[in-house]
C-alpha positions as CSV (number, residue, x, y, z in Angstrom):
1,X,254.4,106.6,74.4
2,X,254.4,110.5,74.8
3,X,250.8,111.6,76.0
4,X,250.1,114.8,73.5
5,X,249.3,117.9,76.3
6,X,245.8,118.0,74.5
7,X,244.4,114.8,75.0
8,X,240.6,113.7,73.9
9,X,238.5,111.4,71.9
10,X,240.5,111.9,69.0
11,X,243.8,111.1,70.5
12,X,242.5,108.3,72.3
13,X,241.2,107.0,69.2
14,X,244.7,106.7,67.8
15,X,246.5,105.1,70.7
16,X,243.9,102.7,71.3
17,X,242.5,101.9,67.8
18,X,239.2,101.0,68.7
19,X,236.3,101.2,66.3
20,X,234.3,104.1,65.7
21,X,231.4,102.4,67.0
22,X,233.3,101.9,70.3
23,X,234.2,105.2,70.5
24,X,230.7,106.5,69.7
25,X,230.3,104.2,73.0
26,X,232.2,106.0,75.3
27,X,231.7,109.4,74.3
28,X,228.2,109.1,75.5
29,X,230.3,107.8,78.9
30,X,232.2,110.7,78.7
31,X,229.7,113.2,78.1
32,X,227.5,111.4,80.9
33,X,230.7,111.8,83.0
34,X,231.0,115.8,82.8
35,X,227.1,116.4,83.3
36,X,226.7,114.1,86.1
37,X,230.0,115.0,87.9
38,X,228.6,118.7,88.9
39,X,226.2,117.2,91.4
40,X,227.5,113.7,92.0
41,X,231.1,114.5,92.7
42,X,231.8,111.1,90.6
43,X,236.0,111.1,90.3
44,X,238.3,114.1,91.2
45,X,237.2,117.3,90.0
46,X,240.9,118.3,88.9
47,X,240.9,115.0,86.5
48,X,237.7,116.1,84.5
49,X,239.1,118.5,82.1
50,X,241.5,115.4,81.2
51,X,239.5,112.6,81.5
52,X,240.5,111.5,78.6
53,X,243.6,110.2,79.2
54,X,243.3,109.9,83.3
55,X,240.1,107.3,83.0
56,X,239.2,106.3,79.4
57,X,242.8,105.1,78.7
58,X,244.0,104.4,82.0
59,X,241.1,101.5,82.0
60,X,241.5,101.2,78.1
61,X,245.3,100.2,78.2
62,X,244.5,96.6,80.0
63,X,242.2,95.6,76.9
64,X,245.0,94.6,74.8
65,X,247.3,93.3,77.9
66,X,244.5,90.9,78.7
67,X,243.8,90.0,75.0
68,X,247.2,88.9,74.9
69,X,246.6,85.9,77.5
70,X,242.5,85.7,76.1
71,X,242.6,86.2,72.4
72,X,239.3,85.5,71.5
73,X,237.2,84.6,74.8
74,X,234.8,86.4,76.2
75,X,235.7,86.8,80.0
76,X,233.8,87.3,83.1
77,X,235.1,90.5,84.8
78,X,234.8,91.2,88.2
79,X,235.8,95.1,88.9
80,X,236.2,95.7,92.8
81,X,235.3,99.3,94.1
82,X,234.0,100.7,90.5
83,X,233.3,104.3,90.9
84,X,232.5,105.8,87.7
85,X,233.5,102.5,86.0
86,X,236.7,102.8,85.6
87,X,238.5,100.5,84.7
88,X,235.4,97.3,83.7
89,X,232.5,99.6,82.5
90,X,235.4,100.8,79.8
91,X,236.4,97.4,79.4
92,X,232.7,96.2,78.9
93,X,232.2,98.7,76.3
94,X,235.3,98.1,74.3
95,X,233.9,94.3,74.1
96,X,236.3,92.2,76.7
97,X,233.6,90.3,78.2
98,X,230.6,90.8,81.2
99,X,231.5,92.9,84.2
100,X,230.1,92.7,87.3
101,X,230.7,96.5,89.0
102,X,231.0,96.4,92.6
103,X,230.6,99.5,94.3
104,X,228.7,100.6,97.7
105,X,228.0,104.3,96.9
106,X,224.7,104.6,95.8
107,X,225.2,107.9,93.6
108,X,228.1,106.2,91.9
109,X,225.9,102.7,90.8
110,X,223.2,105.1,89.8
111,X,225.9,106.3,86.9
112,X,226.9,103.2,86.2
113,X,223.2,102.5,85.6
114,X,222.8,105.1,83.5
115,X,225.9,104.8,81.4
116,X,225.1,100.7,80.9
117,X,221.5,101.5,79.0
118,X,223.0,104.2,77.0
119,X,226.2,102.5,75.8
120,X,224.5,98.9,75.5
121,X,227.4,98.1,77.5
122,X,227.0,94.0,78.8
123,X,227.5,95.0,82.6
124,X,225.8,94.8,85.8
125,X,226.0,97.2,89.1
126,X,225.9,95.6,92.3
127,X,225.8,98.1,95.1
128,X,226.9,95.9,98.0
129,X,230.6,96.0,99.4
130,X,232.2,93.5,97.8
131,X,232.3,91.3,101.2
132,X,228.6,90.8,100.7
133,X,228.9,89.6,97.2
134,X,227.7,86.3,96.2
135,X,230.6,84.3,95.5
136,X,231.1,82.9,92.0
137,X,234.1,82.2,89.9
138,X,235.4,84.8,87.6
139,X,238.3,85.3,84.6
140,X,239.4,88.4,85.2
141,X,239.2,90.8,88.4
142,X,240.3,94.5,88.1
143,X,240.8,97.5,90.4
144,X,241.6,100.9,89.8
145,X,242.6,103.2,93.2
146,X,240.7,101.3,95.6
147,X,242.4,99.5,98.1
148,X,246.3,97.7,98.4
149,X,247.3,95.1,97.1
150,X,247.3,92.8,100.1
151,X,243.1,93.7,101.2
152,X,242.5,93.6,97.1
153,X,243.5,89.3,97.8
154,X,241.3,89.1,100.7
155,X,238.6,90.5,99.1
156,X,239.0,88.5,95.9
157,X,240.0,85.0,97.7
158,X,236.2,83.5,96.9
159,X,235.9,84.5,93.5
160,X,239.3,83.2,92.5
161,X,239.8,80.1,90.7
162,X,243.4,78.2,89.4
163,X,242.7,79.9,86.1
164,X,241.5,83.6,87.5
165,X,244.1,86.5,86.9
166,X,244.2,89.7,88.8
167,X,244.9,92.9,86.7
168,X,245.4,96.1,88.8
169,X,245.6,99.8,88.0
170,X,248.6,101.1,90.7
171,X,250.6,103.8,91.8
172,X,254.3,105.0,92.7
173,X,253.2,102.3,95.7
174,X,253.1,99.1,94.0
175,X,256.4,97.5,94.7
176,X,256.1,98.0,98.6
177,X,252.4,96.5,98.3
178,X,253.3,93.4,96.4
179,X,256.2,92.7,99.1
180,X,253.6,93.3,102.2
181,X,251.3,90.7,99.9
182,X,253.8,88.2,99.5
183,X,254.1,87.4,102.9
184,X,250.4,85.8,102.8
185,X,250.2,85.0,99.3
186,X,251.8,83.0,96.8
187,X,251.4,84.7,93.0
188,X,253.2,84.9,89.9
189,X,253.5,89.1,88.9
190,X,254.4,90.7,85.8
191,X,254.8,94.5,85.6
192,X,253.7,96.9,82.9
193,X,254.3,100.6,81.9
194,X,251.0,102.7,82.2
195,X,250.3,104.2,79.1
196,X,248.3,107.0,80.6
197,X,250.6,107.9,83.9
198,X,254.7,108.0,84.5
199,X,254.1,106.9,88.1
200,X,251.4,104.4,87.4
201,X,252.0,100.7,86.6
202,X,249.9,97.9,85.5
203,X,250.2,94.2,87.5
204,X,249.2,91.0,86.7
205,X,248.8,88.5,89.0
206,X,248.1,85.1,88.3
207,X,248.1,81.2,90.1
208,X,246.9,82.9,93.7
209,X,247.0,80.8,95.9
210,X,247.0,81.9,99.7
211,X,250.2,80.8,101.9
């Protein structure tokens, strides 16, 4: 797919094809993004002006990925290192499932927070690091820029069931960190294109099982 140079709600709107309530949805994220980011440094200030495509449908691109392996369930996300909510508070508010947001910066759960009671968004905001977490079993666990591949599993180990799939948001990186994680970790991968980014792919990783 060839990213238009002018990318916004619009745009997103027609590679996404979510409903116009949706998108009513996360413009009020958006517009919370840009008048929160000039005092809470929230993402990259050089990704603002394009947030469109660098957050909304870099986290909006897994929706139909996962739908593909959960066509009708409502899942129970767990989204490690959350930021601004990228990718599970997009994913809540498109209607995957519940997200629990994990994130230990205080300015950065506030948003969540804020964005959750204006979008009606089903989501919670634990501000903990995710070692401190109670443990309980999940569907579906996301990350987005956080942390290799390899910490990711040691972080995630007890949340993971047989059935829990991993679905990360990586870089020009990601081959080299599945091989380092392969050498503690047994997992089946599959690979997609980013929609959103030429360098970035999209991995899922399911049946992890330590070695």
């Amino acid at each position: 797919m060839i990213v238009p140079e002018i990318y916004g709600p619009e745009e997103f709107a027609d590679d996404t094809d979510v409903s116009r309530e949706t998108l009513d949805k996360l413009k009020v994220y958006s517009t919370a993004l840009t008048k929160w980011q000039k005092a809470k440094n929230l993402v990259a200030n050089s990704t603002i002006d394009d947030q469109w495509r660098r957050h909304f449908l870099d986290s909006a691109q897994l929706f139909p990925l996962i739908r593909r392996y959960h066509p009708t369930s409502q899942l129970k996300l767990l989204d490690i290192g959350s930021g601004a909510g990228f990718p599970g508070l997009v994913l809540a508010a498109m209607g995957l499932g519940h997200a629990v947001m994990v994130e230990s910066n205080g300015r950065k759960c506030t948003f969540m927070n804020h964005v959750i009671r204006e979008t009606e968004a089903s989501a919670i905001v634990v501000n903990q690091r995710i070692e401190s977490v109670d443990h309980t079993g999940v569907d579906i666990i996301t990350s987005r820029a956080c942390a290799k591949i390899e910490q990711l599993l040691a972080w995630s180990a007890p949340f993971i069931s047989p059935q829990t799939e991993m679905w990360l948001l990586k870089g020009a990186t990601a081959e080299e960190e599945l091989t380092q994680a392969a050498a503690s970790w047994n997992m089946t991968t599959e690979q997609f294109d980013s929609r959103s980014s030429e360098e970035g792919v999209i991995l899922r990783l399911s049946g992890i099982k330590r070695r």
